[in-house]
Backbone of each chain as ProteinMPNN parsed JSONL, in Angstrom:
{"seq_chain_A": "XXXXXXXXXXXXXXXXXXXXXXXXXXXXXXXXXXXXXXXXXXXXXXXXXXXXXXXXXXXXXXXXXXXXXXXXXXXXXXXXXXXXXXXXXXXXXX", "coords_chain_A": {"N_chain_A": [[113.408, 88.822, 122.184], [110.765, 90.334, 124.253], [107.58, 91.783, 124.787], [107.946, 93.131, 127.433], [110.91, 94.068, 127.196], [110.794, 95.264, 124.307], [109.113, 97.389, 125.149], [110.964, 98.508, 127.155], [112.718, 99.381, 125.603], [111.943, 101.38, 123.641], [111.401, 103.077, 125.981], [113.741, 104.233, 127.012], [115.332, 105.004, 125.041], [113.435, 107.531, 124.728], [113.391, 109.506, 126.896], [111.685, 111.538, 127.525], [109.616, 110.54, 127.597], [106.253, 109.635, 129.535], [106.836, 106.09, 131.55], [104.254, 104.899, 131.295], [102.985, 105.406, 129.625], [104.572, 104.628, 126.79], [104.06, 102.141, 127.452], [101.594, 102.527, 126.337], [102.004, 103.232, 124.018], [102.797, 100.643, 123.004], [101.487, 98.852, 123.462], [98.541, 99.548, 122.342], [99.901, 99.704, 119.67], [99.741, 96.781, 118.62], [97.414, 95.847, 119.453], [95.671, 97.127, 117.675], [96.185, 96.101, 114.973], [95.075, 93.183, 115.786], [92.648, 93.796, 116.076], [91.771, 94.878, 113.756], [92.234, 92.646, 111.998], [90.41, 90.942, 113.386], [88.018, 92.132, 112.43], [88.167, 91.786, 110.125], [90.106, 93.078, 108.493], [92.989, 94.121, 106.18], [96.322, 94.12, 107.308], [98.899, 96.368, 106.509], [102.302, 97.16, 106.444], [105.188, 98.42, 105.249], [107.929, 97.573, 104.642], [108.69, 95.923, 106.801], [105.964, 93.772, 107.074], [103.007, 92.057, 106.009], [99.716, 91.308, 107.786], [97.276, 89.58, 107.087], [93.891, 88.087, 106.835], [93.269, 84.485, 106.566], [91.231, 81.989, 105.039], [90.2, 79.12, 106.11], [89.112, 75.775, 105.181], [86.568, 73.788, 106.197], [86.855, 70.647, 107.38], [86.768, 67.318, 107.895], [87.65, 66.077, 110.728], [89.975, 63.989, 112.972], [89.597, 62.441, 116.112], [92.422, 61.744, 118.225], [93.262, 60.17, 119.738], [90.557, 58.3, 119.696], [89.831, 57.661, 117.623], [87.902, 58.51, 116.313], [85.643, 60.236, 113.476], [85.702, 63.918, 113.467], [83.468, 66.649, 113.208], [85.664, 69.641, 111.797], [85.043, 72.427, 111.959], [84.452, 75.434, 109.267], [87.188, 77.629, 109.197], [88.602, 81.64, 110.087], [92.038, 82.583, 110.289], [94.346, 84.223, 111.519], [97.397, 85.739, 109.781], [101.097, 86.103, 108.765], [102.961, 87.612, 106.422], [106.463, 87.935, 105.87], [107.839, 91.26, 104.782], [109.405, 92.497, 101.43], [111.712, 94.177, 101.607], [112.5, 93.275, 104.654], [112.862, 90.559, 104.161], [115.1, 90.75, 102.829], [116.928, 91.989, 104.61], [117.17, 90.406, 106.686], [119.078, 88.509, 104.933], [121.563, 89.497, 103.895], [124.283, 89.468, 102.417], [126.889, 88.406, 104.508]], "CA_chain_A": [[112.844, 90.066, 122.706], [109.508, 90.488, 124.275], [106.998, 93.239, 124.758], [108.514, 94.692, 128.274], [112.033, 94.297, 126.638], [110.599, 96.489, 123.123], [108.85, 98.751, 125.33], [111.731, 99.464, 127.994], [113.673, 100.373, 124.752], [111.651, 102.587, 123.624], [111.529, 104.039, 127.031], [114.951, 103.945, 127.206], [115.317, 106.125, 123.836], [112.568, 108.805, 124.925], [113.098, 110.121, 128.544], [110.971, 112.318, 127.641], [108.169, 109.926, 127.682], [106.102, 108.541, 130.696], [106.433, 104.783, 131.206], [102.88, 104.412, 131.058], [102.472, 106.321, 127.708], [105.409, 104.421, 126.584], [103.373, 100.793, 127.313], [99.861, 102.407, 126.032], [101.93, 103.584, 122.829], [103.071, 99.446, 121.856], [100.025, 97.804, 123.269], [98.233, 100.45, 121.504], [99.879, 99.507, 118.101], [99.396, 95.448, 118.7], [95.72, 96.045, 119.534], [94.923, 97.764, 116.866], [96.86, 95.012, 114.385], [94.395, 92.487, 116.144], [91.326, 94.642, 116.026], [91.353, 95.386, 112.55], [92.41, 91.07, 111.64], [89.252, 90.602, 114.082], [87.294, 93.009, 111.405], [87.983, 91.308, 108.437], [90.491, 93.575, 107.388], [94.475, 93.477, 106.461], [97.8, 95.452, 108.198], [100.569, 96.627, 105.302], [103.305, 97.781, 106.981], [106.317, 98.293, 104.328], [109.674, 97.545, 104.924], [108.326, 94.724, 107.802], [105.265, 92.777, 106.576], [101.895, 92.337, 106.051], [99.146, 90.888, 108.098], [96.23, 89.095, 106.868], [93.025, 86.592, 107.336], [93.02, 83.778, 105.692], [89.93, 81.312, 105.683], [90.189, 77.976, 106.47], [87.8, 75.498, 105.068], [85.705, 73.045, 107.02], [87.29, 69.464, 107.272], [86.545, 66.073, 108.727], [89.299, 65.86, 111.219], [89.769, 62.314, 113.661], [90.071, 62.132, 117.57], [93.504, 61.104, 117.42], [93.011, 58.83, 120.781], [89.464, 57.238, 119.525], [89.874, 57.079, 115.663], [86.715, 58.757, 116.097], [85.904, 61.317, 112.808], [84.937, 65.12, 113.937], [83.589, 67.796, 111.931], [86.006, 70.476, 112.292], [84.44, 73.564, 110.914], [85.403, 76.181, 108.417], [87.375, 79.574, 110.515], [89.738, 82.063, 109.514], [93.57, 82.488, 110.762], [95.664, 85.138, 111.47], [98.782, 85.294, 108.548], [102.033, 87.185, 108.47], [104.004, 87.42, 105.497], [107.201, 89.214, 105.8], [108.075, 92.148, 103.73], [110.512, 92.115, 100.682], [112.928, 94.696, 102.725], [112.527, 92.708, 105.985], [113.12, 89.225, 104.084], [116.658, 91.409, 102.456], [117.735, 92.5, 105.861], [117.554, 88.968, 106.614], [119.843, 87.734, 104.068], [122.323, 90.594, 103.395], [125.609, 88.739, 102.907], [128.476, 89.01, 105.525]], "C_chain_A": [[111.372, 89.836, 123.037], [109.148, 91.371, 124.417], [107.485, 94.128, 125.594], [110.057, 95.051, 127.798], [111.433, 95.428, 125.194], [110.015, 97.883, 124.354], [109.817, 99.671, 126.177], [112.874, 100.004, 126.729], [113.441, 101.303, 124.399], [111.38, 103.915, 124.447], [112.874, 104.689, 127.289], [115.523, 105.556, 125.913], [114.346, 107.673, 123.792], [112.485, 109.177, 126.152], [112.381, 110.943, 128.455], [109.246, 111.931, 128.14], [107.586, 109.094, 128.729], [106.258, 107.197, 130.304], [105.17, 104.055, 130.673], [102.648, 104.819, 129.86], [103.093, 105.408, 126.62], [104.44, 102.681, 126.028], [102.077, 101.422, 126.69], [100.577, 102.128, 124.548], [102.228, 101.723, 122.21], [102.04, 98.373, 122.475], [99.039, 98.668, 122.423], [98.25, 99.803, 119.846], [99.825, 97.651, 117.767], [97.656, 94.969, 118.716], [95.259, 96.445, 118.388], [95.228, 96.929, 115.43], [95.472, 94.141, 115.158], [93.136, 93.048, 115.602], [90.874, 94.427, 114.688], [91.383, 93.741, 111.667], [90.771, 90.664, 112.057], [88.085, 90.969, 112.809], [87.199, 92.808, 110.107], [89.12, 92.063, 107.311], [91.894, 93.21, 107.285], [95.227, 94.815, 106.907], [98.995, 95.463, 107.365], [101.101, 97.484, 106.247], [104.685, 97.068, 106.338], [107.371, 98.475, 104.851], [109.693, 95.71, 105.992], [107.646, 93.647, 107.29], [104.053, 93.097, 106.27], [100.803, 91.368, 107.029], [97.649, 90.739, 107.814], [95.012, 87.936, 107.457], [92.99, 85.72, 106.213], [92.115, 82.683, 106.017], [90.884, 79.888, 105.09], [88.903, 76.877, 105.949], [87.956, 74.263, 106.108], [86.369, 71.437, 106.913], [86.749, 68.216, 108.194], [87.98, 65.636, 109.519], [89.131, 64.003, 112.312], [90.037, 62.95, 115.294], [91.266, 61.415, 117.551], [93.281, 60.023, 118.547], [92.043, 58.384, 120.363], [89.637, 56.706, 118.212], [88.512, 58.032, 115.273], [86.357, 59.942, 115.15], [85.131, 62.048, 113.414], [85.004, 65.919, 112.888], [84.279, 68.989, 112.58], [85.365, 71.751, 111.107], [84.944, 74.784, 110.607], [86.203, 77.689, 109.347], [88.41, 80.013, 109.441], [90.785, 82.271, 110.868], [93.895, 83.814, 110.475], [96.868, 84.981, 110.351], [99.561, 86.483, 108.654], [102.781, 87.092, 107.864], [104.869, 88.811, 105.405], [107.517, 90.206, 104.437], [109.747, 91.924, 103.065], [111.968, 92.718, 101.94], [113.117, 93.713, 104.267], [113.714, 90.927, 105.404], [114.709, 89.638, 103.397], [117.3, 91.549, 103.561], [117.989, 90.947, 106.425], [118.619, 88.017, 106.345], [120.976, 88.689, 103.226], [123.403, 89.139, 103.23], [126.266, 89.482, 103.892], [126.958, 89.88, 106.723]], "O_chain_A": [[110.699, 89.202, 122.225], [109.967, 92.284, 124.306], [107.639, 95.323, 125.342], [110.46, 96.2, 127.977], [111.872, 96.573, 125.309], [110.446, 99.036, 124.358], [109.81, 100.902, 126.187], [113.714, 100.881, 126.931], [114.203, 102.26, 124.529], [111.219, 105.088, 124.111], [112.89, 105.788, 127.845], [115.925, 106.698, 126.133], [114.526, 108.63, 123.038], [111.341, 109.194, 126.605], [112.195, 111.431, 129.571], [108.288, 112.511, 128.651], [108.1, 108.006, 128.989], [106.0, 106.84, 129.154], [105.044, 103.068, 129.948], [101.859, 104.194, 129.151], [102.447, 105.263, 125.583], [104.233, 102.223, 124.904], [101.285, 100.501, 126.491], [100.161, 101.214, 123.836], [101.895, 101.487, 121.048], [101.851, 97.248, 122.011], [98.77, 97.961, 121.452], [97.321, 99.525, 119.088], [99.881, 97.316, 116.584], [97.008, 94.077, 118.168], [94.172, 95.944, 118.1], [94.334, 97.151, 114.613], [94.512, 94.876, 114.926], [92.696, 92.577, 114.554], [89.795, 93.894, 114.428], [90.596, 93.619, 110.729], [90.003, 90.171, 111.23], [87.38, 90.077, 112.338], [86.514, 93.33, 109.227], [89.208, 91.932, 106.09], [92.311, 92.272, 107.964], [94.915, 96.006, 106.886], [99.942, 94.688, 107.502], [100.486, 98.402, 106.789], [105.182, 95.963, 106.557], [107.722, 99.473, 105.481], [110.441, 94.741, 105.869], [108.264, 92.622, 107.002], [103.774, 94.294, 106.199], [101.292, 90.24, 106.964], [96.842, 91.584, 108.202], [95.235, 87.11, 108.342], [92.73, 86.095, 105.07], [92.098, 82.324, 107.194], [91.726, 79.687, 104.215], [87.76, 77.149, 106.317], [88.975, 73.852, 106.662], [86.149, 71.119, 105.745], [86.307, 68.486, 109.31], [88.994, 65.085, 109.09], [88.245, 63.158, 112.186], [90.722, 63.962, 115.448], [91.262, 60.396, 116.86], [93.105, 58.882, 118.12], [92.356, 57.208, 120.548], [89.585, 55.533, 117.841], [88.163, 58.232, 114.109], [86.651, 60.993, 115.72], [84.098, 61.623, 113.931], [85.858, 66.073, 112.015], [83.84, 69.454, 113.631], [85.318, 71.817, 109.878], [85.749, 75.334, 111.359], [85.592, 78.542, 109.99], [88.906, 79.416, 108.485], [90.488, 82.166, 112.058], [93.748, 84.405, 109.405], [97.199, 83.813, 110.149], [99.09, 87.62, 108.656], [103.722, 86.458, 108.341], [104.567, 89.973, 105.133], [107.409, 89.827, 103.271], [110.774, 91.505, 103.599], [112.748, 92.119, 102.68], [114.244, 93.705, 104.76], [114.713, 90.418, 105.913], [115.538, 88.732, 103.479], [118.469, 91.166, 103.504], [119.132, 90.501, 106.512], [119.028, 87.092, 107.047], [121.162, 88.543, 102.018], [123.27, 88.063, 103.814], [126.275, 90.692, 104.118], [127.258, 90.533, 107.722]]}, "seq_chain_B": "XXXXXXXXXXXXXXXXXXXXXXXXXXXXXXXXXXXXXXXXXXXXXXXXXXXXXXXXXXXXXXXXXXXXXXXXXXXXXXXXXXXXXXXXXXXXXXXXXXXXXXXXXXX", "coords_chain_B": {"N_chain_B": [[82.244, 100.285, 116.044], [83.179, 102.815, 113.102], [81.315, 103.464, 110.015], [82.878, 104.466, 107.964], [85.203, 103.184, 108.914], [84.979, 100.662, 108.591], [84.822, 100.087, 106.408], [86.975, 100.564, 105.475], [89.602, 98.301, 103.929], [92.247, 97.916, 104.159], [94.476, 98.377, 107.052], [97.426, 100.788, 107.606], [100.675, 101.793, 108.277], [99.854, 104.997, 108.823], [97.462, 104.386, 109.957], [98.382, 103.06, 112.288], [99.474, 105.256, 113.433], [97.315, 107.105, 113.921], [95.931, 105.97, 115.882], [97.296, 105.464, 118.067], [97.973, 108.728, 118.333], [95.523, 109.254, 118.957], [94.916, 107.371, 121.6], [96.534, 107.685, 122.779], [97.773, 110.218, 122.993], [100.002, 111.698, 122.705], [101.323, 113.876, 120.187], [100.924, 113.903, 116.431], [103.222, 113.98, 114.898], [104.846, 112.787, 116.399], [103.95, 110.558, 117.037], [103.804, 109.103, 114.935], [106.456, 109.03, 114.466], [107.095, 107.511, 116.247], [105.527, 104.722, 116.235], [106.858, 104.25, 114.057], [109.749, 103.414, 114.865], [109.219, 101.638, 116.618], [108.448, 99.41, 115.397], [110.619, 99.174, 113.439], [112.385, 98.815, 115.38], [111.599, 95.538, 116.035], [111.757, 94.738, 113.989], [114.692, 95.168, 113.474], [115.672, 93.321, 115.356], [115.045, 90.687, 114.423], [116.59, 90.378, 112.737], [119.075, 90.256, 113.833], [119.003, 88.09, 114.306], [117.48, 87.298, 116.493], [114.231, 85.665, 118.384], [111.312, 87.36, 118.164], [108.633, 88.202, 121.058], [105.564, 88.717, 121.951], [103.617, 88.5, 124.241], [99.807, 87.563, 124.149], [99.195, 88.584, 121.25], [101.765, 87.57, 119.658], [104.177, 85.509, 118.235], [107.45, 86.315, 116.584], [109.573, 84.124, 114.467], [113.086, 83.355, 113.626], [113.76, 81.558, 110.956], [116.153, 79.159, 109.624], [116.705, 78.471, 106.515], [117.947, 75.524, 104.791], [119.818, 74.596, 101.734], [117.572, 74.145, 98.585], [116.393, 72.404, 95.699], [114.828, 74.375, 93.301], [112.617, 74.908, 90.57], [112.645, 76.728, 87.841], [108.807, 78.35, 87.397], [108.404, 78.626, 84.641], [110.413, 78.201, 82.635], [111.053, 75.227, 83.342], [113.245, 74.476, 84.101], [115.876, 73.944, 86.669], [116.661, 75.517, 89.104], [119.187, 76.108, 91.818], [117.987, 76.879, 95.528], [118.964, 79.338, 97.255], [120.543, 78.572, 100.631], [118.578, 80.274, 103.048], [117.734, 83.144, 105.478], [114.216, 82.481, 107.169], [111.141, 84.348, 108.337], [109.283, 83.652, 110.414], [105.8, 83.709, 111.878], [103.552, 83.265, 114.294], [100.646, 83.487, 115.772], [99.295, 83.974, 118.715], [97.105, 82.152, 121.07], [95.036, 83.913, 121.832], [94.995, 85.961, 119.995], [94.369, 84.375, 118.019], [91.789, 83.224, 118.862], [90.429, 85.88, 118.646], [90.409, 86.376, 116.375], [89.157, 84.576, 114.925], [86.647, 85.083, 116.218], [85.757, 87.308, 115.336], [86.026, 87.399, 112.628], [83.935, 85.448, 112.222], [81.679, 86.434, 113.058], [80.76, 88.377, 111.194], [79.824, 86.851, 108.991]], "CA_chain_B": [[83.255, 100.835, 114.328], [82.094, 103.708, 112.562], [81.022, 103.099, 108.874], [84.017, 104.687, 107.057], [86.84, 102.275, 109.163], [84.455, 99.335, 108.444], [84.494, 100.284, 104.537], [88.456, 100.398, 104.544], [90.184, 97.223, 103.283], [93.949, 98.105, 104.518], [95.323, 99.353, 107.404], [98.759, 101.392, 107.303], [101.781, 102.796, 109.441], [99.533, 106.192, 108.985], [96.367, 103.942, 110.778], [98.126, 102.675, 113.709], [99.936, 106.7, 114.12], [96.266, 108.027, 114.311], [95.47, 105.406, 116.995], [98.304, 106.207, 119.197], [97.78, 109.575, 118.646], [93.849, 108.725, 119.801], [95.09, 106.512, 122.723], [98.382, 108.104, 123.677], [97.78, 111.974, 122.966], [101.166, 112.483, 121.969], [101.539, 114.477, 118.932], [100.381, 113.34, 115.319], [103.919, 113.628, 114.395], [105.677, 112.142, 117.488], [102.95, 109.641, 117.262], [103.836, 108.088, 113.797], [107.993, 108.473, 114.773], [107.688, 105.813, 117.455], [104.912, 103.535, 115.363], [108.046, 103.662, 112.883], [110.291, 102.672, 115.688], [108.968, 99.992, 116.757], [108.646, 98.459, 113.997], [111.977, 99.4, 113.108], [113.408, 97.667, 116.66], [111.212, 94.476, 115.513], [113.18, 94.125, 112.46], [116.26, 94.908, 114.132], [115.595, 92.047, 116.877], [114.647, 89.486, 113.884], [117.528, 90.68, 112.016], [119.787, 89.585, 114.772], [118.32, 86.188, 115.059], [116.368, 86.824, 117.849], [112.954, 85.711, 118.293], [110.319, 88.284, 118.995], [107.943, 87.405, 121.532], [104.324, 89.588, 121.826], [102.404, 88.269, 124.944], [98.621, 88.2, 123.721], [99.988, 88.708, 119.889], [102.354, 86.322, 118.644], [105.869, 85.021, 118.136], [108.007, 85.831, 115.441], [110.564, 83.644, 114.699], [113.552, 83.678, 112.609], [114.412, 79.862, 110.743], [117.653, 78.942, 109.233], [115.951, 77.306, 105.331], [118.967, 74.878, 103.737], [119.562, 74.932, 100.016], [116.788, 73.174, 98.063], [116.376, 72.636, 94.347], [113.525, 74.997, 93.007], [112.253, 75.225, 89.256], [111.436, 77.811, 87.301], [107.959, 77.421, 86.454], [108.274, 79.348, 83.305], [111.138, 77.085, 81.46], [110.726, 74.156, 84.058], [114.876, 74.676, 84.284], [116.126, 73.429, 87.769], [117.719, 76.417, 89.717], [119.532, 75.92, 93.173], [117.386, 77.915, 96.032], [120.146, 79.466, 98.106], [120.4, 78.874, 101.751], [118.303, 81.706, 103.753], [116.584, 82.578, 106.85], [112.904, 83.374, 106.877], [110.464, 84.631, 108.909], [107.407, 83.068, 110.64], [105.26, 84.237, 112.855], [103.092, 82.321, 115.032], [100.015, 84.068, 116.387], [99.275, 83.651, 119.837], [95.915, 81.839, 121.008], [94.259, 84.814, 121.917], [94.702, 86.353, 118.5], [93.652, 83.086, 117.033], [90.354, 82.894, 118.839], [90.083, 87.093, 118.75], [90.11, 86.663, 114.648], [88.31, 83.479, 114.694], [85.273, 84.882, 116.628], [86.068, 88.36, 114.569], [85.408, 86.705, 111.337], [82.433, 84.469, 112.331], [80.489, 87.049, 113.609], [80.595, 89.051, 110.089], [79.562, 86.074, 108.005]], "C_chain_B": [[82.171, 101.677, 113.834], [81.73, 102.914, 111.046], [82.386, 103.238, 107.75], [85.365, 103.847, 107.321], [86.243, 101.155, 108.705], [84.562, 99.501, 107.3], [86.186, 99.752, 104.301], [88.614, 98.76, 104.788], [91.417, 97.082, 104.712], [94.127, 98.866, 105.303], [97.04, 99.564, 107.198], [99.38, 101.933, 108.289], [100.06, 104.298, 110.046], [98.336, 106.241, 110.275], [97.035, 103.683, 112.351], [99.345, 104.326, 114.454], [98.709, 106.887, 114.844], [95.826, 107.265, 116.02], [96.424, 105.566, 118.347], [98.269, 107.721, 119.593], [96.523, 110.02, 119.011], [93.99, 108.876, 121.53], [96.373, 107.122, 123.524], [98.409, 109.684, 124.247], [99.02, 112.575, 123.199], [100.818, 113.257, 120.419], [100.875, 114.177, 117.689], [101.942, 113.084, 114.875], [105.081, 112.616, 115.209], [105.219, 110.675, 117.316], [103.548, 108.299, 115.823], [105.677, 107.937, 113.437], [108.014, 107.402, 115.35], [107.108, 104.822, 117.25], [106.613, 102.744, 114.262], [109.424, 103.447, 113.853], [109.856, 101.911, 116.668], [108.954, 98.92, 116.07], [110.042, 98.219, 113.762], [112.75, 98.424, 114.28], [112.462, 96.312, 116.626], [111.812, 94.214, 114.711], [114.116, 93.519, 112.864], [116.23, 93.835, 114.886], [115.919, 90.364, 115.287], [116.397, 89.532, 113.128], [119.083, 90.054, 112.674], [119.574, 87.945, 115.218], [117.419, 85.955, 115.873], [114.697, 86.722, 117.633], [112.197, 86.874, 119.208], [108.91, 88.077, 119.939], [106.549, 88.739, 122.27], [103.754, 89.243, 122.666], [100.777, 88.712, 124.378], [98.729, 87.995, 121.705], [100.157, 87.636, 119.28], [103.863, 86.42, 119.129], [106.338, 85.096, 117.036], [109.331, 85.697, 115.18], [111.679, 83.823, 113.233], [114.119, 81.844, 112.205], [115.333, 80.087, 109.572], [116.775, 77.798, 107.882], [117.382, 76.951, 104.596], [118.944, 75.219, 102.647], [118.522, 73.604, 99.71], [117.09, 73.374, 96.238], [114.908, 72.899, 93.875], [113.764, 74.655, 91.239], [111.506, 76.779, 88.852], [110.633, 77.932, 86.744], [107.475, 78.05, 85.121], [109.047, 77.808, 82.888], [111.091, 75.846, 82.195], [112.728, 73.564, 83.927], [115.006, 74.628, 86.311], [116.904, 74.407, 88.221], [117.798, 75.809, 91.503], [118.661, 77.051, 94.137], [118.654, 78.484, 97.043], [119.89, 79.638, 99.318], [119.715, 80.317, 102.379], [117.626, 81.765, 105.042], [115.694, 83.522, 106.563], [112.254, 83.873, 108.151], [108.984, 84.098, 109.282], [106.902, 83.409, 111.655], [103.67, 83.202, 113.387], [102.041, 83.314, 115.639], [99.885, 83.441, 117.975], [97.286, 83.38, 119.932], [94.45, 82.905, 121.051], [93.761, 85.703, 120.554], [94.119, 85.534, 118.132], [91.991, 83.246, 117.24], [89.445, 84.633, 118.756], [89.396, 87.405, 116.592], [89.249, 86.053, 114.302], [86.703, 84.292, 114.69], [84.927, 86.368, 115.549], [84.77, 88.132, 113.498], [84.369, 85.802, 111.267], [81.548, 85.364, 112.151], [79.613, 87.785, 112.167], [80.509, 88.523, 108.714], [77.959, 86.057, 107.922]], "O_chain_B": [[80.948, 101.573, 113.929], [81.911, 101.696, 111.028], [82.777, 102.381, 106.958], [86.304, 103.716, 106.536], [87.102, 100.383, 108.278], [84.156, 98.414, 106.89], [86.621, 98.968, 103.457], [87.961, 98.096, 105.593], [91.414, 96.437, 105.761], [94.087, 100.053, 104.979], [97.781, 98.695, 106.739], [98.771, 102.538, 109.171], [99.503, 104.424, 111.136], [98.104, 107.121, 111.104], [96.444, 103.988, 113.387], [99.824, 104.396, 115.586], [98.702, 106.884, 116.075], [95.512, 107.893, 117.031], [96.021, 105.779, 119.49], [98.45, 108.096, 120.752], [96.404, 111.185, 119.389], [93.596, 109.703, 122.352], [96.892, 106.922, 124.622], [98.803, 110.191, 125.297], [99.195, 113.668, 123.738], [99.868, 112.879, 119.733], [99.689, 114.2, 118.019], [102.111, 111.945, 114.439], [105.935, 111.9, 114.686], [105.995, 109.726, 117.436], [103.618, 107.071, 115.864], [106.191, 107.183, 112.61], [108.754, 106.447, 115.114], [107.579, 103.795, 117.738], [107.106, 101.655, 113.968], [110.368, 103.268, 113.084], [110.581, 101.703, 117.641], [109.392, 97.778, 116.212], [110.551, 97.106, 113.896], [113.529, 97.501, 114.037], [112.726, 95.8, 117.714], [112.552, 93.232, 114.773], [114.502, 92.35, 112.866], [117.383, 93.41, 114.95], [116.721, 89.43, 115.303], [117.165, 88.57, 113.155], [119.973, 89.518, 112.014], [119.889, 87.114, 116.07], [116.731, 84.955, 116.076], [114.031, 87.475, 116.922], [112.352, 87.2, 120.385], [107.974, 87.702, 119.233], [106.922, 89.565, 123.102], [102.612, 89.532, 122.308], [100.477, 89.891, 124.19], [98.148, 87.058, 121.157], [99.395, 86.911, 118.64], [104.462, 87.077, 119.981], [105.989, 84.247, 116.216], [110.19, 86.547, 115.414], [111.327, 84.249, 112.133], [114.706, 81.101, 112.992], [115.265, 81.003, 108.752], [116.342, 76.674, 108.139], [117.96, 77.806, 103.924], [118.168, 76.111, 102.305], [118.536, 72.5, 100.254], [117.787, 74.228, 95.688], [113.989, 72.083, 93.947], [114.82, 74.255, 90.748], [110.571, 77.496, 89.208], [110.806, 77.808, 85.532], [106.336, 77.959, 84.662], [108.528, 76.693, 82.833], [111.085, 74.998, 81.303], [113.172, 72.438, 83.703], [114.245, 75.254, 87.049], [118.052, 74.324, 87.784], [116.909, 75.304, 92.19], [118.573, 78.165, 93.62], [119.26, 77.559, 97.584], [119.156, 80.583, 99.607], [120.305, 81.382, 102.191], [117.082, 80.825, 105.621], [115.805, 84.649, 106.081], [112.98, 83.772, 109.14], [107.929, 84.131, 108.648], [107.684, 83.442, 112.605], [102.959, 82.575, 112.603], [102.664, 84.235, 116.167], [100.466, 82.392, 118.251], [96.422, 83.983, 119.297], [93.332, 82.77, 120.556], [92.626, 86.012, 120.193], [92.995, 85.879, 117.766], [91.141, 83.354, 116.356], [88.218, 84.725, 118.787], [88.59, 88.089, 115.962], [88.434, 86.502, 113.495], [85.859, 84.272, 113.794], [83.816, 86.417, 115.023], [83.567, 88.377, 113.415], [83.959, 85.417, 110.172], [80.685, 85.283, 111.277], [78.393, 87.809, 111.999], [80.823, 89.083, 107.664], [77.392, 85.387, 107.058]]}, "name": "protein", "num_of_chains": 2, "seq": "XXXXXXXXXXXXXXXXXXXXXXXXXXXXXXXXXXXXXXXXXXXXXXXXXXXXXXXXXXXXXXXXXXXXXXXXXXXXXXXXXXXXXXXXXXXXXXXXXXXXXXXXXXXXXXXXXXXXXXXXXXXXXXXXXXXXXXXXXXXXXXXXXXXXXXXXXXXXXXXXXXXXXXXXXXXXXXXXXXXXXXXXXXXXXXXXXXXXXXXXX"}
C-alpha cells in the first residue's frame, strides 16, 4: 500500500469528504509524526506503535573504496517500534 | 512552536486529531475518527503482509523471523522463540535528514 492507495480508501469510505481534504487529512497526520521526531519529541499511538529519536554516537567510519578512516559524527535517527496489539495482530494463529 | 508544544514530551492519537482538525477544519470529532482510521487501515495493510509505503515518510515492512533459541535471562533456561512476523519500518531519507537537522539544531 502507499499513500495515494491509503488515501483513495479513505476517500472511498467518506463520500462525504473532498479529495483534497481527504489528502490534507493523511499528509496532515505524517507531517505532524515528522515534525514533532524533528523536535525532539516521541509519537505513542496504541494499538500500532510508537515513534521515537534515538541518538547515534559519533564513530570513525572508513571510505570503503580508499581504506581511508572518516569521522562520522554523532546524529539522531528516526525509530519505530511496533505496538504490543499490532505485533498480536501479526501473529494471531490460523 | 509555541512554548507549551515545545514543553510536551509525547505526542498522541488526541495530538495528531487537533492538527487535522487545525489543517483540515473538519470537526474535532470527525477529525480524530479518521486519525483512528488510518491508522487502523495501516495495521490492516501490515496485517495482510503487505508492505506500507509513505512517500517522504517511510516504509513499513512486514518480515517472516524463523524459530531461534532464546534464554530466559532470569533462570538462564533455554526456551524455543516461536516463528513470527515482525515489523520494521524504514524511514525514508527525507525523514532521516528532517530529524537529523531537527535534533542538531536543539543541541
Amino acid at each position: 500500500m502507499i499513500r495515494s492507495e491509503l488515501i483513495q480508501i479513505i476517500a472511498d469510505e467518506n463520500p462525504h469528504l473532498y479529495q483534497k481534504d481527504v489528502e490534507r487529512l493523511v499528509n496532515t497526520i505524517f507531517e505532524e509524526i515528522v515534525t514533532a521526531l524533528a523536535n525532539g519529541q516521541r509519537v505513542e499511538l496504541r494499538g500500532f506503535g510508537a515513534f521515537s529519536v534515538k541518538k547515534r554516537d559519533g564513530r570513525i567510519g572508513r571510505n570503503p573504496r580508499t581504506g581511508e578512516p572518516v569521522e562520522v559524527p554523532p546524529k539522531h535517527v528516526p525509530f519505530f517500534k511496533a505496538g504490543k496489539q499490532l505485533r498480536e495482530r501479526l501473529n494471531r494463529a490460523g | 512552536m509555541d512554548d507549551a508544544k515545545a514543553a510536551k514530551k509525547t505526542l498522541t492519537r488526541a495530538d495528531l486529531a487537533q492538527a487535522v482538525f487545525r489543517e483540515v477544519g473538519l470537526s474535532k470529532n470527525e477529525s480524530a475518527e479518521l486519525v483512528e482510521s488510518v491508522i487502523e487501515h495501516v495495521c490492516a495493510a501490515l496485517e495482510r503482509g503487505e508492505t506500507v509505503k509513505i512517500s517522504s515518510f517511510g516504509t513499513f515492512l512486514v518480515r517472516q523471523k524463523s524459530e531461534r533459541i532464546g534464554r530466559n535471562p532470569k533462570t538462564g533456561e533455554e526456551v524455543p522463540i516461536t516463528p513470527r512476523r515482525v515489523v520494521s519500518f524504514r524511514p525514508s531519507n527525507t525523514m532521516k535528514e528532517r530529524v537529523a537537522a531537527g535534533n542538531r539544531q536543539r543541541e
